[in-house]
RODO-2510 file (C-alpha; in nm, 4 decimals, decimal comma):
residues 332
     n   res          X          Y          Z
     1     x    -2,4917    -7,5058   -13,5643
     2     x    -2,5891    -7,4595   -13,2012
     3     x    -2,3302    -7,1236   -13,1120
     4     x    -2,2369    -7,0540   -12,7706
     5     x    -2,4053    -6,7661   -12,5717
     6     x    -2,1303    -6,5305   -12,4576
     7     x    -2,1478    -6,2873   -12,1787
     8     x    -1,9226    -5,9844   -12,1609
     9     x    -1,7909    -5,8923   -11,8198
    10     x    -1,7485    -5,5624   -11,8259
    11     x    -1,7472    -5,2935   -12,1005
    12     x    -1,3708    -5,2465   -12,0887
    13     x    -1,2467    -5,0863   -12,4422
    14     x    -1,0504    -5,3966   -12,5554
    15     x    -1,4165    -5,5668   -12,5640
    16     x    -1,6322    -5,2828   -12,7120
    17     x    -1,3783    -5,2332   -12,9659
    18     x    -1,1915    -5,5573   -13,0559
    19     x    -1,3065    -5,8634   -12,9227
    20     x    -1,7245    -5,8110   -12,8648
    21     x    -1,7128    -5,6887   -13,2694
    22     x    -1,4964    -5,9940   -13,3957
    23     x    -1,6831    -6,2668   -13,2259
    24     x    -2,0115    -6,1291   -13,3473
    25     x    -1,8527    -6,2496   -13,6824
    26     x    -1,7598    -6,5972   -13,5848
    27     x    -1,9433    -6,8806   -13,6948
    28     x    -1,9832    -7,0512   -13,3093
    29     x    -2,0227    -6,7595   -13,0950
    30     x    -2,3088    -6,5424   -13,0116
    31     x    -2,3064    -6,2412   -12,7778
    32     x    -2,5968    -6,2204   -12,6241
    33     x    -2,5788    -6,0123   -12,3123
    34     x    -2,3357    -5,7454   -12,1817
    35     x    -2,2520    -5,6523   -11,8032
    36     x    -2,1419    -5,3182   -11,6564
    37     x    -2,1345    -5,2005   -11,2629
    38     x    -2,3691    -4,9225   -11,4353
    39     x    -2,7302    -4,9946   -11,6117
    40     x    -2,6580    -4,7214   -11,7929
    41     x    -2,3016    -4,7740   -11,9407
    42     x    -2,3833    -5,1583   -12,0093
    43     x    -2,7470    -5,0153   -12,1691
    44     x    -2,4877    -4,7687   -12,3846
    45     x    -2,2646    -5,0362   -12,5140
    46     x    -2,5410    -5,2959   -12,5520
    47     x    -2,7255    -5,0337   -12,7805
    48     x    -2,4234    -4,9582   -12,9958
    49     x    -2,3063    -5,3340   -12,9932
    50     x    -2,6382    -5,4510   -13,1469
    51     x    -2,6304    -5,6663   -12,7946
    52     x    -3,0032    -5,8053   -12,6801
    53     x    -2,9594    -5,7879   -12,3207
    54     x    -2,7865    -5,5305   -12,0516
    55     x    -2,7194    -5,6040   -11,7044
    56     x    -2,6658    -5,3288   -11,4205
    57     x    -2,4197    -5,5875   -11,2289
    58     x    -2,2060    -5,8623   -11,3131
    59     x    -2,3913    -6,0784   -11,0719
    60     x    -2,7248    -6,0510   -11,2578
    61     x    -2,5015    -6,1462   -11,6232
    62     x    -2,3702    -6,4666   -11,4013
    63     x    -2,7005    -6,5881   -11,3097
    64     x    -2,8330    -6,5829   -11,6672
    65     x    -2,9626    -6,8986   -11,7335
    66     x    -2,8914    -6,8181   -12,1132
    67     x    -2,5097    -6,7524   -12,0779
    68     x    -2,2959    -7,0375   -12,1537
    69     x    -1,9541    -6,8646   -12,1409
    70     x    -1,8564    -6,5249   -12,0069
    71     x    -1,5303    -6,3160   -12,1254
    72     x    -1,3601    -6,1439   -11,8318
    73     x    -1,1621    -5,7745   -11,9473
    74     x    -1,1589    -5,6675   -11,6548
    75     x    -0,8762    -5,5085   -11,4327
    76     x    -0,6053    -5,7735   -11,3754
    77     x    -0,6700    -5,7368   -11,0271
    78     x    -0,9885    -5,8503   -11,1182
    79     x    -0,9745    -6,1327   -11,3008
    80     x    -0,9178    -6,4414   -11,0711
    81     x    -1,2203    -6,3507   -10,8228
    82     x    -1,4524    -6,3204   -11,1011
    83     x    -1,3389    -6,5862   -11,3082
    84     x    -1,4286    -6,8055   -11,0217
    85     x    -1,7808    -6,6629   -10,9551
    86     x    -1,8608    -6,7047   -11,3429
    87     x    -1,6922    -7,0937   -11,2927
    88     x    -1,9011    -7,1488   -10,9699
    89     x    -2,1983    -7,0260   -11,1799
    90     x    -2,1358    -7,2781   -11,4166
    91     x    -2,0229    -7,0328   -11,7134
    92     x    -1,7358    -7,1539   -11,9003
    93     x    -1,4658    -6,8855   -11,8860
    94     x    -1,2307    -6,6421   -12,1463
    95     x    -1,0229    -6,4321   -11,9477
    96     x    -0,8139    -6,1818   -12,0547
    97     x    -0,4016    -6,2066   -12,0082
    98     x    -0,2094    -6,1340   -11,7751
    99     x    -0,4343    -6,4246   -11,5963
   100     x    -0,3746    -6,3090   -11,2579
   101     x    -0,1103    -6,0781   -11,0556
   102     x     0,0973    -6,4389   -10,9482
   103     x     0,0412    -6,7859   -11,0066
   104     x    -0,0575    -6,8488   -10,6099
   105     x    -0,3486    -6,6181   -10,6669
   106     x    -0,4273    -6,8490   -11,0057
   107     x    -0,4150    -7,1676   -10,8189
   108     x    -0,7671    -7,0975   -10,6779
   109     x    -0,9095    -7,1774   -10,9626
   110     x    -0,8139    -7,5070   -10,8958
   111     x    -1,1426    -7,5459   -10,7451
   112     x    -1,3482    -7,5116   -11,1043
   113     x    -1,0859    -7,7046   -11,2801
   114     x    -1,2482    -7,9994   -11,4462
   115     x    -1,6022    -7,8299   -11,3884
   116     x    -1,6211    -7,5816   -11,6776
   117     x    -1,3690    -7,4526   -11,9809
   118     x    -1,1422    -7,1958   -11,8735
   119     x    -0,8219    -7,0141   -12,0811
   120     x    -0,6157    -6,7460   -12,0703
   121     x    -0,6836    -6,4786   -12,4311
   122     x    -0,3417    -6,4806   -12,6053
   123     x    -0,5534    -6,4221   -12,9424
   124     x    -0,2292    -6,4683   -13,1087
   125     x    -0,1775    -6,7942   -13,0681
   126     x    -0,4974    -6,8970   -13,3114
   127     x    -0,3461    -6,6228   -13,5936
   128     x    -0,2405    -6,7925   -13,9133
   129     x     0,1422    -6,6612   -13,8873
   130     x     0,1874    -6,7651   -13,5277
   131     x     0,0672    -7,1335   -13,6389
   132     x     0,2869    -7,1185   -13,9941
   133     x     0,5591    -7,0252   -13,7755
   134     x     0,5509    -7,2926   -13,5770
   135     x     0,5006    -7,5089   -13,8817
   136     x     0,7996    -7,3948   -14,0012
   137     x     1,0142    -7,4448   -13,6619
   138     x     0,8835    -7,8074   -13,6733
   139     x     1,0147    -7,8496   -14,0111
   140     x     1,3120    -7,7821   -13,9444
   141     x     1,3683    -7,5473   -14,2542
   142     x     1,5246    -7,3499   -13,9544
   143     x     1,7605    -7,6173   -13,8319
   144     x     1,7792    -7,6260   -13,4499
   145     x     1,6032    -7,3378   -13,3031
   146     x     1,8680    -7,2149   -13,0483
   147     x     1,6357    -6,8250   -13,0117
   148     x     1,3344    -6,6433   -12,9702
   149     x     1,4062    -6,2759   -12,9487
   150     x     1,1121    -5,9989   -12,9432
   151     x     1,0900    -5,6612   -12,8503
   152     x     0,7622    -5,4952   -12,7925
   153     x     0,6795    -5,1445   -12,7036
   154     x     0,4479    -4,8255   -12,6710
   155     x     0,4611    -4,4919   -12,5817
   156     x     0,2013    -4,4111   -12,2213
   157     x     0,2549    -4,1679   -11,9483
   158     x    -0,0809    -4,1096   -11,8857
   159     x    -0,1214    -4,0831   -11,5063
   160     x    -0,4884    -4,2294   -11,5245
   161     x    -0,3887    -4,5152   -11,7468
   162     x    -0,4697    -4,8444   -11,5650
   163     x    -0,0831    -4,9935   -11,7649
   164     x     0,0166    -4,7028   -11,5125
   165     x    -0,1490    -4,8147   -11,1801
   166     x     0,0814    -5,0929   -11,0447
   167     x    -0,2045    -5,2074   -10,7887
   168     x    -0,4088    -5,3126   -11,0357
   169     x    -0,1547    -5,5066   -11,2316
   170     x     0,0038    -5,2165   -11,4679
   171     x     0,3787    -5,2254   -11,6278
   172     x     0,5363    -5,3887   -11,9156
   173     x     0,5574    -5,7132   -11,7745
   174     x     0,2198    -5,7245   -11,7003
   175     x     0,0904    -5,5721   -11,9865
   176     x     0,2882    -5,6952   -12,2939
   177     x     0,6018    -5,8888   -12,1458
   178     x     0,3267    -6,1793   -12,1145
   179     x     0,3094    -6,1671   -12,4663
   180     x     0,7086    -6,2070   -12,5581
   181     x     0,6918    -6,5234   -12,2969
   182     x     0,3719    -6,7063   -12,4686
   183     x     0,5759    -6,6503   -12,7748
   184     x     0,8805    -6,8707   -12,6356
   185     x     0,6926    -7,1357   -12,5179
   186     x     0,4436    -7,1197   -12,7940
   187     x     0,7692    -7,1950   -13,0597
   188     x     0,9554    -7,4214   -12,8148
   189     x     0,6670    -7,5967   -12,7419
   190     x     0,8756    -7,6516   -12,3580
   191     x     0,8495    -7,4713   -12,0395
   192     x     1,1340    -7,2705   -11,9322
   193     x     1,3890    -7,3612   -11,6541
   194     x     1,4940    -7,0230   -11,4869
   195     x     1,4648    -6,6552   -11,6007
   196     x     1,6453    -6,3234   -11,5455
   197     x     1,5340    -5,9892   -11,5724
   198     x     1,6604    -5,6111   -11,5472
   199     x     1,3670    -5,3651   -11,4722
   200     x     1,3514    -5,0098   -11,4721
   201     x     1,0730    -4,8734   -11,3058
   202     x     0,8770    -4,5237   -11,3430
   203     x     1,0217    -4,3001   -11,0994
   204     x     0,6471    -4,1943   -11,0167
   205     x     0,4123    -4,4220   -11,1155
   206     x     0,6324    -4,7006   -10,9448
   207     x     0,5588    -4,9614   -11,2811
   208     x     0,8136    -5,1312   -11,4477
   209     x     0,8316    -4,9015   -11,7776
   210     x     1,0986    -5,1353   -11,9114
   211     x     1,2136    -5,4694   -11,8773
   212     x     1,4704    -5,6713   -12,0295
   213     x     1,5048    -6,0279   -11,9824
   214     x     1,6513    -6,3877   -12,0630
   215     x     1,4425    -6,7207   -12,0229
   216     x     1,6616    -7,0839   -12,0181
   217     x     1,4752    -7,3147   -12,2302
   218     x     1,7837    -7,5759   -12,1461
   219     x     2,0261    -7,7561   -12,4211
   220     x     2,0904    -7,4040   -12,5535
   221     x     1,7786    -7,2255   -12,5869
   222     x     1,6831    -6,9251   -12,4621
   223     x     1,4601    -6,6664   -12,5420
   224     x     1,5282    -6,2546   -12,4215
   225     x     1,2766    -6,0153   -12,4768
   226     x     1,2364    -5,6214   -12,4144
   227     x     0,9190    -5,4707   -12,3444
   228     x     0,8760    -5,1235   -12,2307
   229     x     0,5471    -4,8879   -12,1625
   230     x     0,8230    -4,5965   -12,2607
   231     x     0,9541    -4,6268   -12,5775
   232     x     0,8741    -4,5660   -12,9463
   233     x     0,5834    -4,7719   -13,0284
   234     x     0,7763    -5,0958   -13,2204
   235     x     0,7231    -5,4866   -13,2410
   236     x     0,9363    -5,7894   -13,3917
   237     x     0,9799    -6,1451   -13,3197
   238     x     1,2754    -6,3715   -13,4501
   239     x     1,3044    -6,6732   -13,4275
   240     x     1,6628    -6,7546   -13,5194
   241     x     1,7819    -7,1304   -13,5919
   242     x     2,1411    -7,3209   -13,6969
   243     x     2,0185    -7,2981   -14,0573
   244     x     1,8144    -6,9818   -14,1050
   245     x     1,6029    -6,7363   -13,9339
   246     x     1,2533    -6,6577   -13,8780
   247     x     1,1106    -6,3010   -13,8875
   248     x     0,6801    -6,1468   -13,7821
   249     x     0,6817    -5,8389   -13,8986
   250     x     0,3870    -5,7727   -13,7185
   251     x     0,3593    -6,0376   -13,4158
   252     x     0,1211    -5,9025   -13,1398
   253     x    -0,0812    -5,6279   -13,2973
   254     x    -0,1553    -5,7751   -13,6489
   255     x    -0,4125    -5,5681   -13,8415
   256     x    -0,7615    -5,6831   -13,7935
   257     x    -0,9106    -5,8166   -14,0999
   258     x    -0,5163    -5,7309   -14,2871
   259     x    -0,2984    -5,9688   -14,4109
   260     x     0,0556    -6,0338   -14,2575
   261     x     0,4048    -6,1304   -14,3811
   262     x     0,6275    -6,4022   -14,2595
   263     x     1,0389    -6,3346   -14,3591
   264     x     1,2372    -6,6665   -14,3583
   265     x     1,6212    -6,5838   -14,4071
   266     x     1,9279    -6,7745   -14,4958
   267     x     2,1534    -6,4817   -14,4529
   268     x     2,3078    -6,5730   -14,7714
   269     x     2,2655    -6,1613   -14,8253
   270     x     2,3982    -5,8691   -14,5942
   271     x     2,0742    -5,6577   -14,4186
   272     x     1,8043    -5,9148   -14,4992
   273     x     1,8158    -5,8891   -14,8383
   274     x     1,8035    -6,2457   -14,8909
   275     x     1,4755    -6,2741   -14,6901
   276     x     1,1808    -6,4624   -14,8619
   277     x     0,8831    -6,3104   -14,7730
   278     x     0,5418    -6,5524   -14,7132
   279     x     0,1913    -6,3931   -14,7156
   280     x    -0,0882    -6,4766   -14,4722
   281     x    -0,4024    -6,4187   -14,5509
   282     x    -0,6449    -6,1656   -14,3904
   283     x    -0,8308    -6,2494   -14,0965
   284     x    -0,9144    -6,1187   -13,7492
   285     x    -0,7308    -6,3130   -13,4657
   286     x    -1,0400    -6,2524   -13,2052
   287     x    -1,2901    -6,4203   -13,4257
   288     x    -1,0659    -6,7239   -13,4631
   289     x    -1,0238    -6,7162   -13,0458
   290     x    -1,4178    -6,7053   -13,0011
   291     x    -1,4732    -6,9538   -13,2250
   292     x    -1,2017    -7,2254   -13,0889
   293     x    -1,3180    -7,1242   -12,7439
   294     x    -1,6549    -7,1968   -12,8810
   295     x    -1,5862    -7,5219   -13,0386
   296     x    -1,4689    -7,6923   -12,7189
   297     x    -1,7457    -7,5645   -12,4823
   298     x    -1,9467    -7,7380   -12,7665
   299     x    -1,7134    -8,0137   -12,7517
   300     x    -1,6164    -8,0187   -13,0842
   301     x    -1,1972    -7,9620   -13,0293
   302     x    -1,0304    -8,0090   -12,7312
   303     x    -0,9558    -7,7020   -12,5246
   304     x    -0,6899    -7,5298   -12,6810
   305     x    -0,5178    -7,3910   -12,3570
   306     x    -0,6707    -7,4732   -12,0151
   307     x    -0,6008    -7,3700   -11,6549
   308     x    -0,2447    -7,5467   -11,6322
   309     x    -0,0955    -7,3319   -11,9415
   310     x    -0,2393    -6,9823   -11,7861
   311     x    -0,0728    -7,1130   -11,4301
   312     x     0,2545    -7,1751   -11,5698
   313     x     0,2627    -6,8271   -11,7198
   314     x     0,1925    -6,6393   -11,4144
   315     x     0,4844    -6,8654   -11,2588
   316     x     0,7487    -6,7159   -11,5442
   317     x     0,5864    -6,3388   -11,4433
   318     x     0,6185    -6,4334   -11,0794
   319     x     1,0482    -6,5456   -11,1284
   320     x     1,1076    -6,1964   -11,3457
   321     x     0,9718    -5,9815   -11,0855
   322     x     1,1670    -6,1931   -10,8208
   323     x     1,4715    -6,1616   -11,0163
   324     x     1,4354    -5,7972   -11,0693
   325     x     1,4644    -5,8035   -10,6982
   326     x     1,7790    -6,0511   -10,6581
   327     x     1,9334    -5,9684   -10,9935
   328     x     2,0132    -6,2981   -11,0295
   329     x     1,8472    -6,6097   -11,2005
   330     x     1,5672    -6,7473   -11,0941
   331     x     1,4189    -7,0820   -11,0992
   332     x     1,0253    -7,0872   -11,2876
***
């Protein structure tokens, strides 16, 4: 099995602690070298990483001959300008959501496109419930699925939190509302027409702590979401049909390496009782990311989600914030 050679931009927390650790399980990825903007920090996290190879820059990572793919954490503001140097390099590219701070600043990439792999990491959409759930929507056990509601929050006032730093891309929208949106187009499998959005923003950080908001999938469908940086810690997804509903108990944050449940509901019972609960198995969502990643810079899958999907994202982001400007709807 010839694995891919990944190089880690940055030694951003989400990488030394999730993603870095889960790919060195997978059975097509490899990291072999690990960039910082210090020697010393990228020397730290190489040692305790079990990594080969530390570079003092990211330039010197990008012009390792070795490296076949690179996986951006950085800031968001960060992510577009050296997504493209690692594309122009000729590494294929894992970048970490949100993909950029709008989708004009994602349309350079444009210029790679074709050239190299590049996605956007919404590690939930390779998790076994996301893809039963969607097996389950196609079946139609659910009937039509008319909605998609989620609500997603944590609890961070931190003033020298980067989810708290609205030039570098903080907020809920940013941060997690990115995640309620993949999960509407991920179960709709359509793009949506228009969006609206009410935002309440940090009176000093000047983030949108919360945001509440409705996206027209047309004939009916809609998904609304609320997402806030300011509230108890909490996450759900519903998916709610003509016949029954769906129900993640656990949709964004599922417990590395921990099994999940998936409710299905006829309502035939007050307060859920009627639920049937479905078990899916353990497993670690950032393995199964590497690995498909892996798999089509080896060209054994197609790419998963390419440039396209991680534009039209940014495009939904871009009509909430415009709408939480106009109040009204917006078109995506």
């Amino acid at each position: 099995m010839n694995k891919v050679n990944w190089g880690i931009l940055s030694t951003a927390k989400i990488g030394r602690e999730k993603v870095i650790p889960a790919m060195q399980q997978g059975r097509w990825s490899h990291v072999g070298a690990i960039a910082s903007r210090s020697m010393a920090s990228a020397q730290q996290a190489a040692n305790e990483l079990g990594i080969a190879r530390a570079y003092g820059s990211y330039e010197d990572l990008l012009a390792d001959p070795e490296i076949d793919a690179i996986y951006n954490p950085l800031p968001n503001d960060q992510h577009i300008a050296w997504t493209l140097a690692a594309a122009r390099a000729g590494k294929h590219v894992l970048c970490e959501k949100p993909f950029a701070m709008n989708a004009r600043e994602a349309e350079v990439l444009r210029e790679v496109a074709g050239k190299v792999h590049i996605m956007e990491a919404f590690m939930v959409r390779f998790h076994p419930q996301w893809l039963r759930a969607r097996e389950l929507v196609r079946s139609g056990v659910l009937g039509d699925l008319r909605t998609v509601q989620v609500f997603f929050s944590y609890f961070n006032r931190q003033s020298d939190n980067i989810r708290n730093r609205p030039e570098v891309g903080g907020g809920a929208i940013y941060d997690i509302g990115c995640y309620a949106i993949v999960a509407g187009r991920f179960l709709f499998e359509s793009e949506p027409l228009r969006a609206i959005t009410l935002i309440d923003n940090d009176p000093d950080f000047k983030t949108d702590r919360t945001a509440t908001a409705i996206l027209d999938f047309g004939g009916g469908r809609r998904l609304d979401f609320t997402v806030s940086t300011q509230s108890v810690p909490y996450q759900r997804l519903q998916a709610i049909g003509t016949k029954q509903r769906l129900e993640l108990e656990i949709p964004f944050n599922a417990p590395l390496g921990g099994g999940t449940r998936i409710f299905v509901d006829d309502a035939s019972a007050p307060g859920g009782a009627s639920a049937v609960a479905e078990t899916i198995a353990a497993c670690n969502m950032y393995t199964l990311q590497g690995d498909a990643f892996s798999q089509a810079v080896r060209g054994v899958i197609p790419l998963p989600y390419g440039l396209d999907d991680a534009i039209c994202n940014m495009r939904i982001i871009d009509a909430l914030f415009r709408s939480g400007q106009s109040g009204q709807w917006e078109g995506v």
